[in-house]
DRENDO-1510 file (C-alpha; in Angstrom, 1 decimal, always signed):
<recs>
REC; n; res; u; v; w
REC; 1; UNK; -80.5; +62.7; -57.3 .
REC; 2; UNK; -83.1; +60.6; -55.3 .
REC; 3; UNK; -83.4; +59.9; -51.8 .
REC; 4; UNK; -81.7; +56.6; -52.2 .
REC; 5; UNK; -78.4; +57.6; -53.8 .
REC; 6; UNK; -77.9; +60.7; -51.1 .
REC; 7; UNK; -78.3; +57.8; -48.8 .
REC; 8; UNK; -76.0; +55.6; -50.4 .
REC; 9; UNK; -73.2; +58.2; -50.5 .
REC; 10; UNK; -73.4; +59.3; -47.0 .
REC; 11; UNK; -72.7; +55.6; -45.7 .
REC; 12; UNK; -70.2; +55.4; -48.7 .
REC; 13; UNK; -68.2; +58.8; -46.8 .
REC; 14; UNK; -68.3; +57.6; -43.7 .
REC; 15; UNK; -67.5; +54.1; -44.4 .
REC; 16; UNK; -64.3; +56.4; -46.0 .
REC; 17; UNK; -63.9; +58.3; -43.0 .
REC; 18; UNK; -63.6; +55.4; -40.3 .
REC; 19; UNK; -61.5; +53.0; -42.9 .
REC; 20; UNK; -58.9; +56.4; -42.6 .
REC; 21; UNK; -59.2; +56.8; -39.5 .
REC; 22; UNK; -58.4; +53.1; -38.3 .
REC; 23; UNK; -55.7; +53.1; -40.8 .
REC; 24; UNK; -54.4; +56.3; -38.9 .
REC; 25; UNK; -54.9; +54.7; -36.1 .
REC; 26; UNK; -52.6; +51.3; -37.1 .
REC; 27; UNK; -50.0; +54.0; -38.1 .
REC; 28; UNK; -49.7; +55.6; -35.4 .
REC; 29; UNK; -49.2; +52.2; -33.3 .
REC; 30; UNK; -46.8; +50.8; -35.2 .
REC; 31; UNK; -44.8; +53.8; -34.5 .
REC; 32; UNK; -45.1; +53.4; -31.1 .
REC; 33; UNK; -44.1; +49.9; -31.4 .
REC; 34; UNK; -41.2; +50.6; -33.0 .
REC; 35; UNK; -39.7; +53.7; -30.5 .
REC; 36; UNK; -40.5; +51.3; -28.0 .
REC; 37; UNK; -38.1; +48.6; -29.4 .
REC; 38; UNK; -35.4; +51.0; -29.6 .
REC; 39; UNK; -33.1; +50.0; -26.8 .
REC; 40; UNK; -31.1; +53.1; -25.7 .
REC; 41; UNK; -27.9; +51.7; -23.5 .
REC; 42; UNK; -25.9; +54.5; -20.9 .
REC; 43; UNK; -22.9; +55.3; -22.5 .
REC; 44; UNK; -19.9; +57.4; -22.2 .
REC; 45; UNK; -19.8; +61.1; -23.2 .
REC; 46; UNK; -17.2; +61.8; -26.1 .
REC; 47; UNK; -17.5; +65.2; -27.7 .
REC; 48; UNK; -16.9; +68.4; -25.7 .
REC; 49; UNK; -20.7; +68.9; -26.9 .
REC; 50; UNK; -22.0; +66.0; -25.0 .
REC; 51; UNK; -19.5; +66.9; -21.8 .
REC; 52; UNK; -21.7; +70.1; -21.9 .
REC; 53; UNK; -25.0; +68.2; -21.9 .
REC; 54; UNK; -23.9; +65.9; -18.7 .
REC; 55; UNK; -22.1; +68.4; -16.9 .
REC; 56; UNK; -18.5; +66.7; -16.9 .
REC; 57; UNK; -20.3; +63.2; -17.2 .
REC; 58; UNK; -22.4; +63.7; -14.3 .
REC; 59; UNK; -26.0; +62.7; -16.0 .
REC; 60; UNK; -26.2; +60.0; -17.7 .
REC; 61; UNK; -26.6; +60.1; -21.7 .
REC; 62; UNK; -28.6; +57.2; -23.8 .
REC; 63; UNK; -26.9; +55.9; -27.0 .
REC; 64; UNK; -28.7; +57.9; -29.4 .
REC; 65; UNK; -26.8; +61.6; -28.0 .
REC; 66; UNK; -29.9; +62.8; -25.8 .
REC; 67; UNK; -30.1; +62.0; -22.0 .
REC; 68; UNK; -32.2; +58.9; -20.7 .
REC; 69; UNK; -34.9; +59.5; -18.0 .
REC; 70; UNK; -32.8; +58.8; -15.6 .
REC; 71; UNK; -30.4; +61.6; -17.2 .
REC; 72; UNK; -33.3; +64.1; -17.0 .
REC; 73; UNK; -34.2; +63.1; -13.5 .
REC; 74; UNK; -31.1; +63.7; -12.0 .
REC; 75; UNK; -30.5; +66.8; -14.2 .
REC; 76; UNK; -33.6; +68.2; -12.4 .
REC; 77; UNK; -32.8; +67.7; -9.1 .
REC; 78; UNK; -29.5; +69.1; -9.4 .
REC; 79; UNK; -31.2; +72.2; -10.6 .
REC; 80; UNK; -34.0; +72.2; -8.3 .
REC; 81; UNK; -31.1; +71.4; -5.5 .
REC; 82; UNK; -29.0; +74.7; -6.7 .
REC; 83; UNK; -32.0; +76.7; -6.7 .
REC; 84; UNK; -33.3; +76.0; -3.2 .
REC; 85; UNK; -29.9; +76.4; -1.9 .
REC; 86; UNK; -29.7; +80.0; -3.5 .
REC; 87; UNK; -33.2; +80.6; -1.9 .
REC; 88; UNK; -31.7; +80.0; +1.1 .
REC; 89; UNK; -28.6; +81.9; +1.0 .
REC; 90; UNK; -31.0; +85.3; -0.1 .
REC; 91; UNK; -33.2; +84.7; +2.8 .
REC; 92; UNK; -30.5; +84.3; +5.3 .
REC; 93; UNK; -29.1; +87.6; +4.0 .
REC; 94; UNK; -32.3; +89.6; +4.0 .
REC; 95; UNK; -32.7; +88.2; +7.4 .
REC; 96; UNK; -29.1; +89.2; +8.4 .
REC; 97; UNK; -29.9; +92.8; +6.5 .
REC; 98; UNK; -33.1; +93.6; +8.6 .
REC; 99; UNK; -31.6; +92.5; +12.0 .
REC; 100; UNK; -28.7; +94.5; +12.1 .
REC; 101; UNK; -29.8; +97.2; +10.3 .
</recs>
């Protein structure tokens, strides 16, 4: 094999490897594309299952059964608020604890 033809089919592979790779690349953006044009709505929980998800309702929940951001968000800081609030309760107790003690 000469000099020429090694040459040849290096460019040949990489010409290969970038013609994947933008057609990766296009794949993977028309996937985005299309998640973005999804339109998920706040509805209504129905099954005892989704109850469970929204504690009583209380989140909100998309159309497609998961929580929407704003689900998630509000989700959090309902947990974050339970957990500071316990936090609170243990150090008034120690506090209590060492005082009279």
């Amino acid at each position: 094999m000469s000099l020429k033809d090694k040459v040849n089919n290096w460019v040949d592979k990489e010409n290969s490897k970038d013609e994947s790779e933008a057609y990766s690349r296009e794949q993977k953006q028309a996937e985005r594309s299309k998640e973005k044009s999804r339109v998920i709505t706040p509805v209504e929980p129905e099954y005892d299952q989704e109850f469970k998800l929204t504690k009583n309702g209380k989140f909100e929940l998309g159309s497609n059964g998961k929580l929407t951001a704003k689900g998630k968000s509000q989700r959090l800081k309902y947990r974050l608020n339970i957990a500071i609030f316990g936090l609170i309760a243990c150090i008034i107790l120690l506090y209590l604890y060492f005082i009279l003690s």
